[in-house]
C-alpha positions in Angstrom: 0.0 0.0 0.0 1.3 3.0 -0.9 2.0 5.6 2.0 -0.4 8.3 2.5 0.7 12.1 2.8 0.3 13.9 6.2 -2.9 15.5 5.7 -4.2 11.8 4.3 -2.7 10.0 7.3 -4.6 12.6 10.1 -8.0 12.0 8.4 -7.4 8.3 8.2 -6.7 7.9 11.6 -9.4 10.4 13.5 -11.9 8.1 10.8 -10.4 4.7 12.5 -10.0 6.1 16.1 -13.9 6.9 15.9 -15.2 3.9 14.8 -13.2 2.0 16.9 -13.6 4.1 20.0 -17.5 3.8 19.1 -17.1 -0.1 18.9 -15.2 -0.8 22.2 -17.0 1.6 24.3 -20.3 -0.3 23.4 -18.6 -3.4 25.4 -18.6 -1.6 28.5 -21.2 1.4 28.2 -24.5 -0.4 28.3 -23.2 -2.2 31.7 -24.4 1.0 34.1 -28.1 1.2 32.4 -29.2 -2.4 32.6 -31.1 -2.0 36.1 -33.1 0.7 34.0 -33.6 -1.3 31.1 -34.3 -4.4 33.1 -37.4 -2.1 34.5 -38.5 -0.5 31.0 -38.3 -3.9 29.2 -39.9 -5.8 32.2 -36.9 -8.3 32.4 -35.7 -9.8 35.2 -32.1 -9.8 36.3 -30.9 -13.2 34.4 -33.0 -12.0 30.8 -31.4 -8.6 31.0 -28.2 -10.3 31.0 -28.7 -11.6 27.3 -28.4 -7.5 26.3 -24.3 -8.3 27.2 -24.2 -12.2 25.9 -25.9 -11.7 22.6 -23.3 -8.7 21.7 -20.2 -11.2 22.7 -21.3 -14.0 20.6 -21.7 -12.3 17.6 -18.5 -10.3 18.4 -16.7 -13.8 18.7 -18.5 -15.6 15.7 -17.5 -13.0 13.2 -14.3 -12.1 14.4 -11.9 -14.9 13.0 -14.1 -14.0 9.3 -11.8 -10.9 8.7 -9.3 -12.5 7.0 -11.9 -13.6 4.4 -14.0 -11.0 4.5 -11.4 -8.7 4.0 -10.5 -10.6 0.8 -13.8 -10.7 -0.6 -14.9 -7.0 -0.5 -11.6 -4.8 0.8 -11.2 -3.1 3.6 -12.6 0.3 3.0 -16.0 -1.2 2.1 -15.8 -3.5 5.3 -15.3 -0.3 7.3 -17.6 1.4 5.8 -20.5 -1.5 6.0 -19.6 -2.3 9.6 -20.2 1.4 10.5 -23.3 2.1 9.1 -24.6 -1.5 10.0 -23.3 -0.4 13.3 -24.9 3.1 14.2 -28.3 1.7 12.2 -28.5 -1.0 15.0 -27.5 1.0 17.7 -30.6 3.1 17.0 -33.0 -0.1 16.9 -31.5 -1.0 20.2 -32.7 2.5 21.3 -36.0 2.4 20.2 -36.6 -1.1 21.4 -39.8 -2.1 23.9 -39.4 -5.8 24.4 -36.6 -7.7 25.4 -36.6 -10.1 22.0 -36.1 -6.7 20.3 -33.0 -5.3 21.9 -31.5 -9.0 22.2 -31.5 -8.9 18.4 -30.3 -6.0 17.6 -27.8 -6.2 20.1 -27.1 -9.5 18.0 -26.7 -7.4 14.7 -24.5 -4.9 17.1 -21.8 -7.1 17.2 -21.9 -8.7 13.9 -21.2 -5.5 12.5 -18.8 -4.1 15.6 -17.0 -7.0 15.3 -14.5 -6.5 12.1 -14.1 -2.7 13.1 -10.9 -3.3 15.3 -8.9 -5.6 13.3 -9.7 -4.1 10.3 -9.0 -0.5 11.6 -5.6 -1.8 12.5 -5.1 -3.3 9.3 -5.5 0.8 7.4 -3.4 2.4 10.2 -0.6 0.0 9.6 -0.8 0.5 6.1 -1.0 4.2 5.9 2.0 5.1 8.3 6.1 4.2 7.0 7.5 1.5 8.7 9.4 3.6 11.1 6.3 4.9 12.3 3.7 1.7 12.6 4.4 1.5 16.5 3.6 5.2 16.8 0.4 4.1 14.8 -0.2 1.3 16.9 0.2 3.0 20.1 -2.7 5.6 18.8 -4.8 2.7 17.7 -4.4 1.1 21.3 -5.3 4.2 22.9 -8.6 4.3 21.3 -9.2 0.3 22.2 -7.8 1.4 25.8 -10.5 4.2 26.4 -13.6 2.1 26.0 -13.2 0.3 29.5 -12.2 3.4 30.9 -14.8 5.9 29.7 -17.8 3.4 29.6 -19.1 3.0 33.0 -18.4 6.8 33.9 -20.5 8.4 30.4 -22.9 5.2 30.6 -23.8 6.2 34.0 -23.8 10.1 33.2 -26.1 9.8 30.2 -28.7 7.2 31.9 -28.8 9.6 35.3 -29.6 12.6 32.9 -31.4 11.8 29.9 -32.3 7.9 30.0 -30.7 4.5 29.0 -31.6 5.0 25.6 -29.3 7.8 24.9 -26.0 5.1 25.9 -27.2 3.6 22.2 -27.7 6.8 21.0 -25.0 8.3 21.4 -22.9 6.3 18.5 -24.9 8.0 15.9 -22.7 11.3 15.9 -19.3 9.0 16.3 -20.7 7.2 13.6 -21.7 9.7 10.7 -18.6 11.4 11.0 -16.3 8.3 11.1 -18.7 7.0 7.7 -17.9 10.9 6.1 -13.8 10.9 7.1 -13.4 7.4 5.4 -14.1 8.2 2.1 -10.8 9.0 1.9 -9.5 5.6 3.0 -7.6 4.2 -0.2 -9.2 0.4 -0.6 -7.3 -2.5 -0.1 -6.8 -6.1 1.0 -9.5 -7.2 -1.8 -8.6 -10.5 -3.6 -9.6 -11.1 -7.3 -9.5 -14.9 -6.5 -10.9 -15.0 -2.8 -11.1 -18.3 -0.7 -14.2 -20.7 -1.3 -16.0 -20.1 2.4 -16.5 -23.4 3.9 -20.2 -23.2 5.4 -19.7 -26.3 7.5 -16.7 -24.8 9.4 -18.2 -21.6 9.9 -21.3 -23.7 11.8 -19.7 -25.5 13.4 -17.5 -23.0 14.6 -20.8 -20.8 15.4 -21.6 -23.5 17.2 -18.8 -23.9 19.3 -17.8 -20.4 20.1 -21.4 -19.1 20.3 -22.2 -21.9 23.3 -18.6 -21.3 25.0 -19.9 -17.7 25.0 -23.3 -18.6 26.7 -21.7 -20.6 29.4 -18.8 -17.9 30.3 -21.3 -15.2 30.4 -24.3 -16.9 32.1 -22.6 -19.6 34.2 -22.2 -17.4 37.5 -25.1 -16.5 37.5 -26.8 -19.9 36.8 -24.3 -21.5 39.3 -22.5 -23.2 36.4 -22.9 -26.9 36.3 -26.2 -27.5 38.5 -28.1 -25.6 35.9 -29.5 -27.9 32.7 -29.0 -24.8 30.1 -25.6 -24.5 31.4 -24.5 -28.3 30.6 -26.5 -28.3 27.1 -24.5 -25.6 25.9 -21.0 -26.9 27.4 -21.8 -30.3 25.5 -22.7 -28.2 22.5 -19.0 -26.4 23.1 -17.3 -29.3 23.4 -18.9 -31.0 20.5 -18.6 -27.9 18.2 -15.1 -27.0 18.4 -13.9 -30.7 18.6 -15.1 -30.7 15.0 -14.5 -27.3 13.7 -10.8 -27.9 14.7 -11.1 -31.2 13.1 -12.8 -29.1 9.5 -10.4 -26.8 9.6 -7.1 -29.1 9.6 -8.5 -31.1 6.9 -10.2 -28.8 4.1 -7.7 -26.4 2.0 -9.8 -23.8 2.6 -10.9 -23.7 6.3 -12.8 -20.7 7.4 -9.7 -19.9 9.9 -6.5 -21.4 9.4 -5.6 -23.1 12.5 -2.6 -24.7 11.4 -1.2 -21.0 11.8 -0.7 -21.3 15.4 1.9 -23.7 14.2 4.0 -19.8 14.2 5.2 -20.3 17.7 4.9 -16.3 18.3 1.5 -16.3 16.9 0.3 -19.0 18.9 2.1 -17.5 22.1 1.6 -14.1 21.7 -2.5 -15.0 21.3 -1.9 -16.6 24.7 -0.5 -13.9 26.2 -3.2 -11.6 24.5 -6.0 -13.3 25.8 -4.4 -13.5 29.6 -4.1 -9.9 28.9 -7.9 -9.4 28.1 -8.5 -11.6 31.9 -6.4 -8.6 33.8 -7.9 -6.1 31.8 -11.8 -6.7 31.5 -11.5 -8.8 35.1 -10.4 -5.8 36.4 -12.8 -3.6 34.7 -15.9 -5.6 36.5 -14.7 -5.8 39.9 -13.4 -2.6 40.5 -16.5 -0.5 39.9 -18.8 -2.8 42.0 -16.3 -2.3 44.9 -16.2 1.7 44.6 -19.8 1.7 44.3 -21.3 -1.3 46.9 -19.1 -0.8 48.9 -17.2 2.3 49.1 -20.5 4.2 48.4 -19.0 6.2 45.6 -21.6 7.8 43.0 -21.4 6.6 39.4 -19.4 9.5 37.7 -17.1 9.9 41.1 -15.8 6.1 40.8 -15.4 6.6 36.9 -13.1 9.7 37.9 -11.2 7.4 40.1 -10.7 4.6 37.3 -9.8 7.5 34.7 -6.0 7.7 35.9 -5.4 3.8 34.6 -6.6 4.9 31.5 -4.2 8.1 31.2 -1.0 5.4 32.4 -1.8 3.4 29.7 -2.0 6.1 27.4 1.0 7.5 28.0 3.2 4.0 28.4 1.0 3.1 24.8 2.6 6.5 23.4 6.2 5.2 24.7 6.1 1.9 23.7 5.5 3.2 20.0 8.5 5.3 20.1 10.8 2.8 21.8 9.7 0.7 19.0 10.7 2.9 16.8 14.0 3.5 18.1 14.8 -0.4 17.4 14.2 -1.7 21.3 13.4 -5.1 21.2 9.4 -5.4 21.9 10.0 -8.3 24.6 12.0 -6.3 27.0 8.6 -3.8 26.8 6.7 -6.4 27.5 8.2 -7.8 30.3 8.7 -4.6 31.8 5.0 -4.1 31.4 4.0 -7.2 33.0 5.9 -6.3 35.8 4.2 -2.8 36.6 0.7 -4.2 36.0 1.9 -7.0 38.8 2.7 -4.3 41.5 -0.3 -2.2 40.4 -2.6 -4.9 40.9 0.0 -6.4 44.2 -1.2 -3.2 46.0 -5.0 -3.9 45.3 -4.8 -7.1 47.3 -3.6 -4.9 50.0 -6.9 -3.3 50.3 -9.2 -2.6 52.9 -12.7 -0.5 53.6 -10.9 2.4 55.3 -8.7 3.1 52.1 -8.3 6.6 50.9 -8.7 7.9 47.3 -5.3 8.2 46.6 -4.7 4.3 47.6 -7.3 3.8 44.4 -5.8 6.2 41.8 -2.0 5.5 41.9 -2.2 1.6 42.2 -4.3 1.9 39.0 -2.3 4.6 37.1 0.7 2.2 37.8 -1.6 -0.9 36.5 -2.3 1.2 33.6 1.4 1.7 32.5 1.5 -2.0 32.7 -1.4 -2.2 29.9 0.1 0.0 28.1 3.4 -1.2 27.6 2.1 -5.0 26.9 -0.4 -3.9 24.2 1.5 -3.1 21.2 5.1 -4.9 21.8 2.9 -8.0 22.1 0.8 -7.2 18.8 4.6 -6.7 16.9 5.8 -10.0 18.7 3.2 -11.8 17.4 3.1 -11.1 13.6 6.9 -10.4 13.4 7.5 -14.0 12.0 4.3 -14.5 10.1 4.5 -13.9 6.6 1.9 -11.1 5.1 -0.4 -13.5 3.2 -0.6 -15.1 6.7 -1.4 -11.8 8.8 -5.3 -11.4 7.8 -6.1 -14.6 9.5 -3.6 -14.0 12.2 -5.5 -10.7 12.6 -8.9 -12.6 13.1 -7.4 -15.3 15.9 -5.3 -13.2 17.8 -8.2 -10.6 18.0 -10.3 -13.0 19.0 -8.0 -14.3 21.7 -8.4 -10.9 23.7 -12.4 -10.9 23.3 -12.2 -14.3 24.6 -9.8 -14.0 26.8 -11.6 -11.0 28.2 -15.1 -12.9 28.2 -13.5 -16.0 30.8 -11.5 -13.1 33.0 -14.9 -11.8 33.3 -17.0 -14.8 34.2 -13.4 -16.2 36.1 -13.0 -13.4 38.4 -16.8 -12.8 39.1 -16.7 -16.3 40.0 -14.2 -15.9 42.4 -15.9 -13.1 44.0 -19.0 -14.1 44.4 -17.5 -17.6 45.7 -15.0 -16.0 47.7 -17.7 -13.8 49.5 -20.1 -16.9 50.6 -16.8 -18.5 52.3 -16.0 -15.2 54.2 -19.5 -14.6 55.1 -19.4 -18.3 56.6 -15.9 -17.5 58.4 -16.6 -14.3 59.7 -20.1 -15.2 60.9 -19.2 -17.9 63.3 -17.1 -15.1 65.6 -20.9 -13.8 65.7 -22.0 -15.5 68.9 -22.6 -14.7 72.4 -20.1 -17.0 73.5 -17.0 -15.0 72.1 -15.4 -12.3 74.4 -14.8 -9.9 71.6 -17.8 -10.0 70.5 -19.2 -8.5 73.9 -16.1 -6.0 74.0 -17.4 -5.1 69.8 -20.6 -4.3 71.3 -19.8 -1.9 74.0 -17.0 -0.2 72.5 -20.0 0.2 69.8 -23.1 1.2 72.6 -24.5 -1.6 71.1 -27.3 -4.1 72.9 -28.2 -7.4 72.2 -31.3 -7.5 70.0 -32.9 -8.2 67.0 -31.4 -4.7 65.6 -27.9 -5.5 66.7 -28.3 -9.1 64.7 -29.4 -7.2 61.8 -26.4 -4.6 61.6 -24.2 -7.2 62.4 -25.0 -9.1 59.4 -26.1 -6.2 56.8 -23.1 -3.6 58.1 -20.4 -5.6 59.4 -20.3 -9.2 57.6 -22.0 -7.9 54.0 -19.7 -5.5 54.0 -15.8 -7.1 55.0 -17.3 -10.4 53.4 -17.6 -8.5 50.1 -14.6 -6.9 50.2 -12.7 -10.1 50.6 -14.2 -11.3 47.5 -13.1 -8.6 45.8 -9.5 -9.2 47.0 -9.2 -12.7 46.5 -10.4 -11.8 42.2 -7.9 -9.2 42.8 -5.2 -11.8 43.8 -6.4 -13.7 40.6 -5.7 -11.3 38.4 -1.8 -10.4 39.7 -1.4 -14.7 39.2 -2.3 -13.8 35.6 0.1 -11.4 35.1 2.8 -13.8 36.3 2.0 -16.7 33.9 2.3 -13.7 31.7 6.3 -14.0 32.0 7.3 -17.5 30.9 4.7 -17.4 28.1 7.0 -14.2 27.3 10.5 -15.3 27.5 9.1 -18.2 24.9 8.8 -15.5 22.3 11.0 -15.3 19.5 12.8 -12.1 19.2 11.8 -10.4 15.7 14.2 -10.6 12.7 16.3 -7.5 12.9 14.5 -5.8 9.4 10.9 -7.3 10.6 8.1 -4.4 10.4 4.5 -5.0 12.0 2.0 -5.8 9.1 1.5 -3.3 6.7 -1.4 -4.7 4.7 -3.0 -7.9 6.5 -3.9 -9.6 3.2 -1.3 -8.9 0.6 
């Protein structure tokens, strides 16, 4: 692809930072207004659940199609489709009155987000020189980075002031601008003999990834393996991606190339990618329900507190591309970022109820650093050694490594939570009892009687309370283990060729 002049370049990438920004916020965004929309579409709290599922398992059907969607039509129409598919959706979801309604177009949500990220990375690449893709990168991954971060705080602002709607109504300006700027995108990536597409893989992989989706995102709440609809769709799992691996090793033209992760930094690096997305999105769920349960912070507030991880992975992201450009090899980054997200999240296993604000910003701008230095050393690590006919469906897996990898970190560490806060509330209960000394010395220091009202602070104050919080802290101990497996996984990576460049064009 030929390089794009300054002017060229700036419009190309405000068009991709849009409707990617648009695409990853939606992940996160809708999580603040489903109590509203649980009332409004007169749901109860496991149907409104389906709002998030049905998104994720389109996002994760569709994603490893890039590659050969990307050959069949090019990327500029691709971008374009997805965006206007996109915004058109978001709108339905707006106006919807049932919950059938807003499950489907939540559906055709992700279906159409779903291609935005890879492909978008794809045109950046391509439009910046080779000394410059990490710079491009970096930008890309501060966009992707944002989403988590500004979700929860402008979901909750818009639903307090206008109404849950407006959190699907609000991609409509992103969208009609980012649809105007890429007209100027040069096309590309189109193939005038594209790949036969193999039906039977892509159902069976439908299959297989759609149900793995169901369990991870309903098995918590439908306490995993005692509930019927949880087992059917494990067996259908199972079953499904026995035999799409199967398909897909034995046709010439599989719908995803598995025999790619053969590359040992491909298959590696989508490892370590999809560990990444269990630290980033685990985080991303546990920390708000702990400002606002139980630290009583207001909506916007704990969003304020969660900005600075955000602005540390912005700035390491803007590093890491220029260390990259400077010839530093992209493992050292990495390892050096797993390391700060380690002692960012060490210190949040340290917490207690009676923390102060600033013990919640600087743990979190240091875990944010760590982000940002894995995200795009990792990315170059992993295509370094793949050649570029290779790099569209190396696109599609190792994308979808970090939506998966994000989907289990947030059904894992939930899990653990929830779990974690049953056996503390057991613990901490039995030193509840009128034959314990400090219990007695508790109540007077406290002015406190024993009656029916005592009983009931006791249990709603005291135990809700510390056995919450040490949930949250044992997820929070979860996630710093997953930065450590991190390390080995890295040291296994091969160190790029000295003239390697990230992928300029993922289907040249």
């Amino acid at each position: 692809m030929a390089q794009e002049s300054p002017t060229s370049r700036l419009t190309i990438t405000v068009a991709v930072m849009l409707a990617v920004v648009m695409q990853v916020l939606d992940l996160t965004i809708v999580n603040v207004a489903l109590t509203y929309m649980r009332g409004s579409l007169h749901a109860n709290s496991d149907q409104i659940t389906w709002v998030l599922t049905s998104y994720m398992v389109a996002n994760v059907i569709i994603l490893p199609l890039t590659g050969l969607l990307v050959e069949r039509y090019g990327q500029r129409n691709i971008m374009l489709w997805s965006v206007v598919g996109f915004v058109i959706s978001s709108v339905l979801c707006g106006q919807s009155h049932s919950l059938l309604e807003i499950v489907l177009w939540r559906f055709l949500q992700g279906i159409f987000g779903a291609s935005l990220a890879p492909v978008g990375q794809t045109i950046m690449l391509g439009a910046y020189p080779s000394n410059k893709r990490g710079q491009a990168m970096a930008i890309l991954g501060m966009g992707i980075m944002l989403g988590p971060i500004l979700g929860p705080t402008l979901g909750g602002y818009l639903t307090d002031t206008l109404s849950w709607r407006w959190v699907f109504y609000v991609n409509i300006p992103f969208g009609i601008l980012a649809f105007l700027l890429m007209q100027t995108i040069p096309d590309g990536g189109k193939s005038s003999t594209p790949r036969p597409v193999d039906w039977t893989g892509f159902a069976l992989m439908a299959l297989g990834l759609g149900s793995l989706q169901g369990v991870l995102s309903l098995g918590d709440q439908d306490n995993w393996f005692s509930s019927r609809t949880i087992i059917i769709l494990t067996i259908g799992a199972v079953l499904g991606m026995i035999f799409f691996v199967w398909r897909s090793l034995s046709v010439k033209y599989p719908v995803v190339d598995l025999r790619l992760l053969k590359d040992r930094n491909l298959s590696i690096g989508s490892m370590g990618i999809g560990i990444f997305g269990l630290a980033l999105f685990g985080t991303m769920v546990i920390l708000p329900i702990m400002l606002e349960t139980l630290m009583h912070y207001e909506a916007f507030t704990a969003g304020l507190v969660m900005a600075p991880q955000g602005i540390g992975a912005m700035l390491a992201m803007m590093l890491a591309g220029r260390l990259l450009g400077r010839g530093v090899n992209p493992r050292n980054i990495v390892l050096v970022g797993v390391i700060f997200g380690a002692v960012g999240t060490y210190f949040t296993t340290l917490y207690s109820l009676d923390i102060s604000m600033a013990w919640l910003i600087w743990p979190s701008f240091i875990r944010g650093i760590g982000f940002g230095l894995v995200t795009i050393p990792l990315f170059t690590l992993a295509f370094s050694t793949l050649k570029k006919s290779q790099q569209a469906e190396g696109s599609g897996i190792f994308n979808l490594m970090r939506t998966l990898g994000g989907s289990i970190g947030i059904a894992i560490v939930s899990t653990v939570a929830s779990q974690e806060t049953q056996v503390g509330w057991n613990q901490m209960g039995g030193f509840i009892n009128p034959f314990n000394p400090a219990f007695h010395h508790y109540l007077a220091a406290a002015g406190m009687t024993q009656n029916p009202t005592t009983w009931q602070v006791l249990g709603n104050v005291v135990l809700y309370s510390q056995a919450n919080m040490r949930g949250m802290l044992d997820a929070f101990v979860l996630v710093f283990y997953g930065f450590l497996v991190m390390i080995p996984l890295i040291i296994f990576l091969k160190k790029p060729p000295p003239d390697s460049a990230p992928p300029t064009h993922l289907s040249e």
